[in-house]
N, C-alpha and C positions, 0 to 999 in steps of 0.2 A: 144367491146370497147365503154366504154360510155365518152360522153361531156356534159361538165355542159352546163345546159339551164338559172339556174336561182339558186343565191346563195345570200342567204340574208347577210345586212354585220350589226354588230352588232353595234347599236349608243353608245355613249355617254352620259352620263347627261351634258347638253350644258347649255350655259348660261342663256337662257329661263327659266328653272329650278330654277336656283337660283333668277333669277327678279320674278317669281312667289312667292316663301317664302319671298321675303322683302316684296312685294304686302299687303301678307296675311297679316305679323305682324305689319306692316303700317296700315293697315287700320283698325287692330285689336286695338291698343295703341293710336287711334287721333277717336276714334270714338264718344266723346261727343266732340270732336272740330269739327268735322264732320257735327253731327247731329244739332249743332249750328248754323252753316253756313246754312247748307241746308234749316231750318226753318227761322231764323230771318233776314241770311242776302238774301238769293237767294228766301225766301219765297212761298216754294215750299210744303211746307207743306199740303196742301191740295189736291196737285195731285198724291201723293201717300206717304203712312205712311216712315218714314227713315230706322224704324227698320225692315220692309220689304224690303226695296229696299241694305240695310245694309245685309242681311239673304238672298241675290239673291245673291250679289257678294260671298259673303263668300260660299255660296254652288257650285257655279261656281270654285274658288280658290280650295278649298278643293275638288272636283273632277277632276280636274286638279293634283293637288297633288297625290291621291289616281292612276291616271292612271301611273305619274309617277314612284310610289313605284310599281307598278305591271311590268312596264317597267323593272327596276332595279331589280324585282326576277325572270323575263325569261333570263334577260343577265347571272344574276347567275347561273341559271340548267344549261341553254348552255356552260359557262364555266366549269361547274363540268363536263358534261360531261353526261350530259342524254340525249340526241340525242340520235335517233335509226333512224334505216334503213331498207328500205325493198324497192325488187328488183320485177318486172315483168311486169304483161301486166295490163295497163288501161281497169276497165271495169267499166260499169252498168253507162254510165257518163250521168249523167242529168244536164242542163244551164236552168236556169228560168231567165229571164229577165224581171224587171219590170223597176221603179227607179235607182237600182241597178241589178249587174248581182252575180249572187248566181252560182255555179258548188258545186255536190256530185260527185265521182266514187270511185272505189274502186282498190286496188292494191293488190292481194293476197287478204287474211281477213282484212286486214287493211283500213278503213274508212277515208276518207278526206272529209271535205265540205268548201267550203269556200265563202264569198262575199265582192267583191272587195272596199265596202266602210267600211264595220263594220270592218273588220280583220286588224289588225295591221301592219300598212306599214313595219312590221320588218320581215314580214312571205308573202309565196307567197298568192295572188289572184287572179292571170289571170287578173289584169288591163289593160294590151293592149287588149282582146277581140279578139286577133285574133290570138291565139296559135298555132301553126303547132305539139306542143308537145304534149298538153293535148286533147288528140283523143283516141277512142274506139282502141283497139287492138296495142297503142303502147305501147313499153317494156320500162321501166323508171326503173330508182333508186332512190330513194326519201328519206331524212334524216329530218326526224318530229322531235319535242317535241311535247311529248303527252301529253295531259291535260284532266281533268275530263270527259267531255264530247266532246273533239275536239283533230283534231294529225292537229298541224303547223308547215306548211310547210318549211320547211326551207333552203332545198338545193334539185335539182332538175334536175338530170343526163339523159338525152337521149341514148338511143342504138344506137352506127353508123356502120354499119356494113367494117371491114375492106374491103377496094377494092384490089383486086389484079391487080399489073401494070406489 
């Protein structure tokens, strides 16, 4: 019998999202009233160019953006339905901890790695640091989207063994 340990639950595009795109076309559509202000009246001109500091937001905006749209094509395969599954015993598990804490193992032939700051809070990463699950020689079930070079994690079933009373 297994029990789920850990099951990602799928977000939304939340209103952050869209104050993002007004952000962007705002600052895109007022930027020689912008660049106005910042030179004649706040005369700031000289402690850094506008269209630099103009070219910092916008690349900030538009990577924001670009995470979102990556967000929005994993809710989609997860809704379609490409999740897979594979069932066994935890091995080969290696934890690097520096800054961040990093875990590989393996389940069957199938690869996981993951670290608990880079990986997207939508898929597991062992952020509490003190797993009782993710250990050498325990039997899981584990429901990935696999990607090019990565399987995230997504749902993450324990073996209990039934007791007899």
């Amino acid at each position: 019998m297994f029990e789920i340990y850990y099951q990602s639950k799928i977000p939304t595009i939340g209103w952050d999202f869209y104050i993002t795109i007004v952000i962007t076309f705002s600052l895109i559509f007022s930027f020689f009233f912008l660049r106005r202000l910042y030179e004649d009246k706040l005369k700031l001109s000289n402690l850094m160019d506008f269209r630099l500091l103009f070219s910092l937001v916008l690349l900030y905006l538009a990577i924001n953006i670009y995470a979102y749209c990556e967000r929005m094509e994993r809710i989609d395969r997860i809704e379609s339905g490409e999740l897979v599954s594979v069932e066994g015993i935890i091995t080969d598990l290696k934890t690097e901890k520096a800054n961040s804490q990093r875990e590989s193992f393996k389940v069957g032939k199938v690869s996981f790695e993951y670290n608990d700051y880079i990986t997207s809070g939508m898929f597991f990463a062992n952020r509490a640091h003190d797993s009782k699950v993710i250990k050498e020689g325990n039997r899981v079930k584990i429901t990935y989207l696999p990607e090019e070079d990565d399987n995230l994690i997504f749902e993450i079933k324990v073996f209990k063994p039934k007791v007899k009373q």
